[in-house]
C-alpha positions as CSV (number, residue, x, y, z in Angstrom):
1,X,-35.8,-74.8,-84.1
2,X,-33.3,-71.8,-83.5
3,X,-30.9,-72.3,-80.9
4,X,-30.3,-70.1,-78.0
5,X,-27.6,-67.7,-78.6
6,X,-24.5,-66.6,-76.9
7,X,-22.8,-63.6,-76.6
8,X,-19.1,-63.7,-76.9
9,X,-17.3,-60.9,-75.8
10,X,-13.4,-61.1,-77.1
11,X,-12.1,-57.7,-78.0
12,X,-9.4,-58.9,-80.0
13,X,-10.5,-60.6,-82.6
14,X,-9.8,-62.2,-86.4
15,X,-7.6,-60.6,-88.1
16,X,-5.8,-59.4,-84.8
17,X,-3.5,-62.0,-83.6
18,X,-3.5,-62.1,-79.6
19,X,-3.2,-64.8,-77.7
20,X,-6.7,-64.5,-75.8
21,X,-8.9,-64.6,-78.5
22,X,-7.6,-68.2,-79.6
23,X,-10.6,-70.1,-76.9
24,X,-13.1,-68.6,-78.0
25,X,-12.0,-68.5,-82.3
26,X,-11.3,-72.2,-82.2
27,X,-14.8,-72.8,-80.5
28,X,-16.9,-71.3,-83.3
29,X,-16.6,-74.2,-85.8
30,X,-18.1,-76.7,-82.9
31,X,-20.5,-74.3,-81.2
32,X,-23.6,-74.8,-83.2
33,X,-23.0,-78.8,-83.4
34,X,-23.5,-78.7,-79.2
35,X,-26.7,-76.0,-79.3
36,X,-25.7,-72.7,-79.1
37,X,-25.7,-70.5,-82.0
38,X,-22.4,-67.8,-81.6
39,X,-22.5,-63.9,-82.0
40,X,-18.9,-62.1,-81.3
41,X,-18.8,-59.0,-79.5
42,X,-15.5,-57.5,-80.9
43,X,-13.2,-53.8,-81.4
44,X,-12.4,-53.1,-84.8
45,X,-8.5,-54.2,-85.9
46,X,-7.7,-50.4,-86.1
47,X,-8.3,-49.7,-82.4
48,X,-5.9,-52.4,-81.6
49,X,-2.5,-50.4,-80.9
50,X,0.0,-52.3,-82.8
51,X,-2.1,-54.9,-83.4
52,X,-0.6,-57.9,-85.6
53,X,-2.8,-58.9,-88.6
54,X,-3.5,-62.7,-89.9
55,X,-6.0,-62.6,-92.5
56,X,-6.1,-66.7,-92.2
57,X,-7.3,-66.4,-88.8
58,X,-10.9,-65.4,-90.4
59,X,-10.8,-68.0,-92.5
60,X,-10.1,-70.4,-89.6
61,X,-14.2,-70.5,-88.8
62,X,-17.6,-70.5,-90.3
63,X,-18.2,-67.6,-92.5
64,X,-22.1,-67.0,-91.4
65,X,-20.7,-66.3,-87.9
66,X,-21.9,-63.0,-86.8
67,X,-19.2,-60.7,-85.3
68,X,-20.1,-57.3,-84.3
69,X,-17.4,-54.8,-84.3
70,X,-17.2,-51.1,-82.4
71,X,-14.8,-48.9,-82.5
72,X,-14.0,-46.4,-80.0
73,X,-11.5,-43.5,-79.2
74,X,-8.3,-44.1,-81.6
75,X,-4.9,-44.6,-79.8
76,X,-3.8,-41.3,-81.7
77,X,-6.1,-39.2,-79.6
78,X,-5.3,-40.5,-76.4
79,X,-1.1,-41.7,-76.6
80,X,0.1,-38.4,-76.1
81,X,-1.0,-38.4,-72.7
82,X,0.4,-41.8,-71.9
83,X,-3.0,-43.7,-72.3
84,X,-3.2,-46.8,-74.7
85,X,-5.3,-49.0,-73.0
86,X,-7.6,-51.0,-75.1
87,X,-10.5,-51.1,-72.8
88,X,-10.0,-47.3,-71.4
89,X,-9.9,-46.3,-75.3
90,X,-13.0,-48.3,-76.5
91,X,-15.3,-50.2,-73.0
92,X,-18.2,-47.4,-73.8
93,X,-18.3,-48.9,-77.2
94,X,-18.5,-52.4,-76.6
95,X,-21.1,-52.0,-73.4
96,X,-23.5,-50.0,-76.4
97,X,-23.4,-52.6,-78.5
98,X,-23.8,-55.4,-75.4
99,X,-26.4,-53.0,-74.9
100,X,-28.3,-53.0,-78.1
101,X,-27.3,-56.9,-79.2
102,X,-28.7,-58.1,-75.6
103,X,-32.2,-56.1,-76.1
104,X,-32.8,-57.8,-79.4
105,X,-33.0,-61.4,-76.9
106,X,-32.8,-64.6,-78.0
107,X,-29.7,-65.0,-76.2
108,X,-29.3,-67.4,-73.5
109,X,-25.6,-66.6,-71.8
110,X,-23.0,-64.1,-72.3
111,X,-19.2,-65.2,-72.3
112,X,-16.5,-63.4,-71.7
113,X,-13.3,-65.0,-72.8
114,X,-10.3,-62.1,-72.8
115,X,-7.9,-60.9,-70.6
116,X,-9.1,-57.5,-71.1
117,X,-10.6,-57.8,-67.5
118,X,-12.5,-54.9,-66.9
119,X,-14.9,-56.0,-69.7
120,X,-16.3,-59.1,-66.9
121,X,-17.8,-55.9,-65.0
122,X,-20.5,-56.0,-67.4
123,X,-21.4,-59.2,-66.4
124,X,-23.6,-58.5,-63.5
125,X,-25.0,-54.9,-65.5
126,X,-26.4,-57.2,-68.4
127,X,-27.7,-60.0,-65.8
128,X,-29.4,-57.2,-63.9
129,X,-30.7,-55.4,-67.2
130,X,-31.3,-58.2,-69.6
131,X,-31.8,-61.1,-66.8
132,X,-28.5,-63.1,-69.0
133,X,-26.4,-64.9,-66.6
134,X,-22.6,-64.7,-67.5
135,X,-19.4,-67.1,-67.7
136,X,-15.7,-65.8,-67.1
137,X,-12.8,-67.1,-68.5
138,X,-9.5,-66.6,-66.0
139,X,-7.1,-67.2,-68.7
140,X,-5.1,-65.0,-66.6
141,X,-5.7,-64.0,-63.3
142,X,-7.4,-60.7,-62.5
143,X,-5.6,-59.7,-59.2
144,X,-2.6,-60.3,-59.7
145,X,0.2,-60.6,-56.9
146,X,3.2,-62.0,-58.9
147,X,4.9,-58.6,-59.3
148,X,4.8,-56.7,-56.4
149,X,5.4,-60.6,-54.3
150,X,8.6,-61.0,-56.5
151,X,9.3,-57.2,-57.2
152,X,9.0,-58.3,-61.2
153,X,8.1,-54.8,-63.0
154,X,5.4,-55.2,-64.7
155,X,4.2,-54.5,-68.2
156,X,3.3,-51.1,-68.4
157,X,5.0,-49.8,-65.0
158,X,4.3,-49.7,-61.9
159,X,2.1,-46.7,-62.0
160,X,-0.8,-48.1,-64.8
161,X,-0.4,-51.8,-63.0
162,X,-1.1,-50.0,-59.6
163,X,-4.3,-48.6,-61.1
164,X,-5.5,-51.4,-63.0
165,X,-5.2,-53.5,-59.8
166,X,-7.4,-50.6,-57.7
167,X,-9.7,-50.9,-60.4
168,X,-9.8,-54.8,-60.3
169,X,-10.4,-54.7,-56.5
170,X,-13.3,-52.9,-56.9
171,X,-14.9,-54.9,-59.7
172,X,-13.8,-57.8,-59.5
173,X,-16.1,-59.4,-56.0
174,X,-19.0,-58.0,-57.9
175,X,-18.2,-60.1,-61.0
176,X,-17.1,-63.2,-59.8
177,X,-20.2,-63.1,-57.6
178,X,-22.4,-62.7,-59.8
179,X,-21.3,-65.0,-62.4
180,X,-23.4,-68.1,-63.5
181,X,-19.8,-70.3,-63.7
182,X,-15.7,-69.3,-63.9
183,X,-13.8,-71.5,-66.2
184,X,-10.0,-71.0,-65.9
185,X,-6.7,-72.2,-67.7
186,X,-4.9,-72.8,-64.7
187,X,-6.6,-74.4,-61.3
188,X,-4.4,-72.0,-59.6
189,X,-6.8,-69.3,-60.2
190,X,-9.8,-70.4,-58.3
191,X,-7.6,-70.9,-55.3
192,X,-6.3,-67.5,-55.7
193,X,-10.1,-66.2,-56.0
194,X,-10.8,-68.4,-52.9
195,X,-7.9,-66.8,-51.2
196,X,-9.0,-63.5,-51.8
197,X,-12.6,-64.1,-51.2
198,X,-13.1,-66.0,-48.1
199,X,-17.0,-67.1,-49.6
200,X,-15.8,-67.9,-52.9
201,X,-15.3,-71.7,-53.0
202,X,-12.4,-72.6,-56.1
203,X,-13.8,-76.1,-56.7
204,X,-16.6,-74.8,-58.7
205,X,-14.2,-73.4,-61.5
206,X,-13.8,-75.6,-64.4
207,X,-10.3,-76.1,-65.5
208,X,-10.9,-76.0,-69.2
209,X,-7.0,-75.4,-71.2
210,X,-7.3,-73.6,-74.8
211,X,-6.2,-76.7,-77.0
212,X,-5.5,-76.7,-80.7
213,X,-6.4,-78.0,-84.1
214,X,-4.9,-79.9,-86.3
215,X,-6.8,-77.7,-89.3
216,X,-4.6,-74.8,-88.5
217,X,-1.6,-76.4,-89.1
218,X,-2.8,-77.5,-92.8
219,X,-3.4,-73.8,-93.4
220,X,0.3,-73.5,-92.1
221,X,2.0,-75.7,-94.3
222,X,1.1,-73.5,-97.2
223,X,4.0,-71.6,-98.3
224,X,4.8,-68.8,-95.9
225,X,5.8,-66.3,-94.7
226,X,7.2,-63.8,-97.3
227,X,10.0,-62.3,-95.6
228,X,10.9,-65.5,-93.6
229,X,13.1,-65.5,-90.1
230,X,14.4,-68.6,-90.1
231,X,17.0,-69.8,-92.8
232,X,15.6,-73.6,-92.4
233,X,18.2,-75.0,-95.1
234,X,21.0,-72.9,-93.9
235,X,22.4,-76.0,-92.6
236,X,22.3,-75.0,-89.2
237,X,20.2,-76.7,-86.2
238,X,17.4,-74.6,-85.4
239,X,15.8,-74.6,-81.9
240,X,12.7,-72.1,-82.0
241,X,10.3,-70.8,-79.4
242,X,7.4,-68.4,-80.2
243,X,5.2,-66.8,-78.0
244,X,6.0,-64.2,-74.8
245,X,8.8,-63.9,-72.9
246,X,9.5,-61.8,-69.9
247,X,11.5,-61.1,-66.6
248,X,9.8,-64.3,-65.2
249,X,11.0,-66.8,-67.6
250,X,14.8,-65.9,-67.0
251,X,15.3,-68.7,-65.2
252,X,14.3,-71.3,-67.8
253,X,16.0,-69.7,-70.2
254,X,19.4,-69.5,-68.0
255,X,19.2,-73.5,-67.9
256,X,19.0,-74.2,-71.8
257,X,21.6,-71.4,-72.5
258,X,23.8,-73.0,-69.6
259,X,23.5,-76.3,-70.7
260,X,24.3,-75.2,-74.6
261,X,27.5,-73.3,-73.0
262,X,28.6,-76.4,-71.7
263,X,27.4,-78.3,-75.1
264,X,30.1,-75.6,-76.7
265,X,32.7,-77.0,-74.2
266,X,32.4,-80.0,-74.6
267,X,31.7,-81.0,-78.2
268,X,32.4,-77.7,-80.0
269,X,32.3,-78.7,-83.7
270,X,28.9,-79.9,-83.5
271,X,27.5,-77.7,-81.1
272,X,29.1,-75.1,-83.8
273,X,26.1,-75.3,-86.2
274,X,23.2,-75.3,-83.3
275,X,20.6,-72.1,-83.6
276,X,18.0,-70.5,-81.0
277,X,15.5,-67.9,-82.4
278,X,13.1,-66.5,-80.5
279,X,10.4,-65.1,-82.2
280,X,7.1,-62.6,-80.9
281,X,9.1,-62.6,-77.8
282,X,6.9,-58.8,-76.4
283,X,3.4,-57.3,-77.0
284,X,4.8,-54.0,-76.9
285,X,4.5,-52.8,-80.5
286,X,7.2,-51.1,-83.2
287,X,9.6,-49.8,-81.4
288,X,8.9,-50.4,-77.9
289,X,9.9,-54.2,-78.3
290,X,12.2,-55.1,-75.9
291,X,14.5,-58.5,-76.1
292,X,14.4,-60.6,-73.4
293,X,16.4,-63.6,-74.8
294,X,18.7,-62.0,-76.0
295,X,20.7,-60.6,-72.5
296,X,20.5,-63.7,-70.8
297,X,22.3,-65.6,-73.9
298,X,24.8,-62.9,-73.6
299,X,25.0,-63.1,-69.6
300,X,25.9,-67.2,-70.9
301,X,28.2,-66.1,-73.4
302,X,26.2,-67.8,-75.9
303,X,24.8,-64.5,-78.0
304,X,26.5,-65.7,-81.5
305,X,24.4,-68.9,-81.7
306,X,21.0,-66.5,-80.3
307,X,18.7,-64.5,-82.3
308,X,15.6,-62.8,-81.5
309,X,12.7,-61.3,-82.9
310,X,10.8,-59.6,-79.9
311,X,7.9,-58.1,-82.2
312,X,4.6,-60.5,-82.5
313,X,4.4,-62.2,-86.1
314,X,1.1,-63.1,-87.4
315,X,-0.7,-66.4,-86.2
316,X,-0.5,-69.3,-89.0
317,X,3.6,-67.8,-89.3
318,X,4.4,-68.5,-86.0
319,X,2.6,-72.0,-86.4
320,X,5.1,-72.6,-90.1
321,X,8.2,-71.7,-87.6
322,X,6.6,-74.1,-85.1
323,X,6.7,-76.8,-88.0
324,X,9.5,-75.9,-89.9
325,X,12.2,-76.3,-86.5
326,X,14.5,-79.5,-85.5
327,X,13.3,-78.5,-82.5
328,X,11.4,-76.6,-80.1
329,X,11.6,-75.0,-77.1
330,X,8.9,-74.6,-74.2
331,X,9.8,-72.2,-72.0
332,X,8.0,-72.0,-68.8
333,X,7.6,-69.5,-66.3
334,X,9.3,-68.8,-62.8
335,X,5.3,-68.0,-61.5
336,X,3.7,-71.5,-60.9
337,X,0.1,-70.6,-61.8
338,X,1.5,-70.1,-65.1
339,X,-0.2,-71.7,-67.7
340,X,1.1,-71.7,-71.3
341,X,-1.6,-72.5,-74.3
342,X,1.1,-72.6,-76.6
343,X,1.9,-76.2,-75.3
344,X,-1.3,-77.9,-77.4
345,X,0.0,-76.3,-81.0
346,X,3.6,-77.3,-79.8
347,X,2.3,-81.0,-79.4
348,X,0.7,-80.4,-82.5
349,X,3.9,-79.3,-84.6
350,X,4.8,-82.8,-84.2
351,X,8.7,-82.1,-83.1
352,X,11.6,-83.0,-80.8
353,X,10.4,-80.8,-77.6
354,X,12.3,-79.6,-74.6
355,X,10.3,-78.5,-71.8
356,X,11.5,-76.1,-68.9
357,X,8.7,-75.3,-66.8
358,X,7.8,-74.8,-62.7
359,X,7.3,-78.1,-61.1
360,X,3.6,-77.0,-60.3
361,X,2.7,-75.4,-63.5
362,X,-0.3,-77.4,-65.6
363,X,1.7,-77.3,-68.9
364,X,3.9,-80.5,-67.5
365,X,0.9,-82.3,-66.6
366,X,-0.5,-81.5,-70.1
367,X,2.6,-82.5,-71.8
368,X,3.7,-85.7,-69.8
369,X,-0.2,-87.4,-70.3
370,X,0.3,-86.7,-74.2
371,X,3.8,-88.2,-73.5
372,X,5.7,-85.7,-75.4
373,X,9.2,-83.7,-75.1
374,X,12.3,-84.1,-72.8
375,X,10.1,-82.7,-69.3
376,X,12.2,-81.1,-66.6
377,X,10.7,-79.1,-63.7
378,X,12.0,-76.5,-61.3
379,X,10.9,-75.1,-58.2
380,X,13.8,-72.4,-57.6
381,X,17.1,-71.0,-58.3
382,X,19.2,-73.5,-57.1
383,X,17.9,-76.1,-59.6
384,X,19.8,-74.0,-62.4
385,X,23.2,-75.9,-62.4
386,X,21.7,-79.3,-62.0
387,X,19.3,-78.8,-64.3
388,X,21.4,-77.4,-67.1
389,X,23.7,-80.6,-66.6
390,X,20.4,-82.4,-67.3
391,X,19.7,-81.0,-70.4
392,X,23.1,-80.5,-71.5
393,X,24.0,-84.7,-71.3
394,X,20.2,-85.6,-72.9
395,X,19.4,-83.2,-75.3
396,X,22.4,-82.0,-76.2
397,X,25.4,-85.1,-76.1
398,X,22.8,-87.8,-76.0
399,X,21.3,-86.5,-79.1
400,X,17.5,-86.1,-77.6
401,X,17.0,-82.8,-79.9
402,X,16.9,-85.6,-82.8
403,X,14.2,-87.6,-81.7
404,X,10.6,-87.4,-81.8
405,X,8.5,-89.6,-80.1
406,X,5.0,-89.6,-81.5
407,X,2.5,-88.3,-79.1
408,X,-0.3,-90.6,-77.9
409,X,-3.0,-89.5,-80.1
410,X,-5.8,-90.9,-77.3
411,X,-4.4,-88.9,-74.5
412,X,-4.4,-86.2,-76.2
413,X,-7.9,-86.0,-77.6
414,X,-9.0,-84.3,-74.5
415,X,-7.4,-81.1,-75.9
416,X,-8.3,-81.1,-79.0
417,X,-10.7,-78.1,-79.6
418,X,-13.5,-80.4,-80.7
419,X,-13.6,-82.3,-77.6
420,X,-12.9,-79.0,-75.2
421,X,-15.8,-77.1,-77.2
422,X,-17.8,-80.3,-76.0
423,X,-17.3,-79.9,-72.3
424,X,-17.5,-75.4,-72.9
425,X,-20.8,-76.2,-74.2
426,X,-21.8,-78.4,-71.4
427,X,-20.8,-75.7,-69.2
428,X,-22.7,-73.1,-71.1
429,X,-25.9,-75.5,-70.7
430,X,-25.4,-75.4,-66.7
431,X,-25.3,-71.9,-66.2
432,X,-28.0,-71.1,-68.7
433,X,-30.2,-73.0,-66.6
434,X,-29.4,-70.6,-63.5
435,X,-31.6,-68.0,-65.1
436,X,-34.6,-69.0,-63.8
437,X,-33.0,-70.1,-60.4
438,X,-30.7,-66.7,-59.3
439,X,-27.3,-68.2,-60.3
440,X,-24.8,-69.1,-58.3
């Protein structure tokens, strides 16, 4: 019997390295086992403005996978007029496609798991032309108030964020309405939808984290990379973090450079040989990168022990760094609905953690039930001194970067991608069955 397929729509995709393709890529090896048979709805890798390439990444699920790719208007036609937006560059493309996969049928549900927003507003065109209901994944959130409430500047500047944001006002009810469930990474998002609008009610999204898998990290442990970062047998102590940075993470960066200051103070011959790289620290691509690391360890008076590499390095590298470190470093944001998947491959790489993040973020929940890392939280700027005496007596002078307590392999099985492809499939079943009753 064939099973019902569904559409997932994830611009960036394998070989492109971005962080919100990684749901939806783990998911494909476990899809089929829970009754629904995957196509990908994709832009080709040479749309993708400085896009980071991992060939591994395709060979991180099945083979017989269909991915359909579209191309669009390339960034060379468009950047000298300031416009490099994926979605403004290559949206007409992928609705065609949507277009012409949908009217072939067969498929049961669409998903749409990016953080390319505007692609949801096809949601409710599809639903109303092909009768598909539709699932959104807030891996993000849409609307987003975090830089004008804190006066952050935002990626881009103010004048594209401004626009993006009219735009989102506009699709977004329309979406979110329509849609057969909302899954999110953080359960700050349905609030925020709930907020926003007063007949949306937030306890039907499904929390649902990305997860990991322990198969990527056997594909990392193959020699790698060529031209490495990191001298791991310099004899130094290496400390690494890889992912994003930004503005909003100062703060949590200000307490582990503070506390290594004081580390320098105190016991300066060992603290002598102790390393911090930073590594795919900015999305922007070659040259554009800017280092946000690197001025608060200077503002410390730490830069000589402080290196960073703001460009994004492909996938399975970042995870060899990951497992190649003393120890690493889990920065958290100053924005409590900030939720960071990098936590479940961090668990993962199976080393001494220290974790900075806001005392209402979901990452310190995730990381305390697997009963990993040195966990401190913060709720504002006066926590900074305290907090870096914390962290400078434990992980520092108490020597809690040298140990590694073995995470509890049962409490973490919930976020394994097996077990979280489980429950995506379960709710793939529920709103597959609103098709014949109107959604929600």
């Amino acid at each position: 019997m064939k099973l019902p397929r569904v559409l997932i729509v994830s611009p960036h995709w394998p070989p492109v390295n971005a962080p919100d393709m990684q749901r939806a890529r783990l998911a494909l090896t476990h899809l089929r086992g829970h009754g629904w048979e995957p196509v990908v709805l994709a832009v080709e890798p040479a749309m993708v403005e400085g896009a980071v390439l991992d060939p591994l990444l395709e060979e991180s699920y099945p083979a017989d996978v269909r991915v359909v790719r579209v191309r669009g208007i390339p960034v060379r036609f468009t950047r000298w007029a300031g416009v490099g937006a994926l979605w403004w560059r290559c949206g007409g493309a992928v609705r065609r496609a949507g277009d012409a996969l949908l009217a072939e049928g067969g498929f049961g549900l669409v998903f749409f798991s990016t953080t390319q927003f505007d692609a949801f507003a096809l949601g409710p065109r599809w639903r109303a032309r092909f009768g598909v209901p539709y699932v959104l994944d807030y891996q993000d959130p849409w609307i987003n108030d975090y830089y004008r409430r804190t006066g952050t500047p935002p990626p881009g500047g103010w004048l594209k964020f401004n626009l993006s944001q009219w735009l989102a006002r506009r699709r977004e009810p329309a979406a979110v309405r329509g849609a057969a469930a909302i899954i999110a990474v953080s359960d700050a998002y349905g609030k925020g939808l709930a907020r926003t609008y007063p007949w949306f009610d937030a306890r039907t999204v499904k929390l649902l984290p990305f997860g990991a898998a322990d198969s990527d990290f056997a594909v990392a442990a193959r020699p790698r990379p060529a031209k490495p970062l990191v001298d791991f047998d310099d004899g130094n102590f290496y400390h690494i973090y890889a992912g994003r940075c930004g503005p909003d993470m100062s703060f949590s960066m200000s307490v582990i450079f503070r506390a290594f200051k004081f580390y320098l103070q105190s016991h300066p011959a060992e603290a002598a040989r102790v390393r911090f790289h930073f590594i795919g620290t900015d999305y922007a691509p070659p040259p554009l990168g800017r280092e946000w690391a690197m001025p608060i360890a200077r503002a410390e008076g730490i830069e000589n022990h402080v290196r960073e590499h703001c460009y994004r390095v492909p996938y399975f590298d970042a995870l060899h760094y990951l497992q190649k470190a003393d120890a690493l470093l889990a920065v958290g944001s100053n924005d409590p609905t900030y939720s960071a998947s990098k936590i479940f491959p961090y668990i993962l790489a199976r080393r001494p953690m220290l974790v900075v993040f806001h005392e209402q973020s979901p990452v310190l929940a995730f990381a305390r039930q697997a009963g990993v890392g040195m966990r401190l939280s913060f709720s504002g700027p006066g926590d900074i001194n305290h907090l870096a005496a914390e962290v400078h007596r434990h992980w520092f002078v108490d020597g809690g970067r040298n140990r590694y307590a073995p995470f509890d392999a049962a409490a973490f099985a919930p976020f394994t991608a097996s077990n979280l492809t489980a429950r995506l499939a379960k709710i793939f079943d529920g709103a597959a069955a609103t098709r014949e009753g109107g959604g929600r």
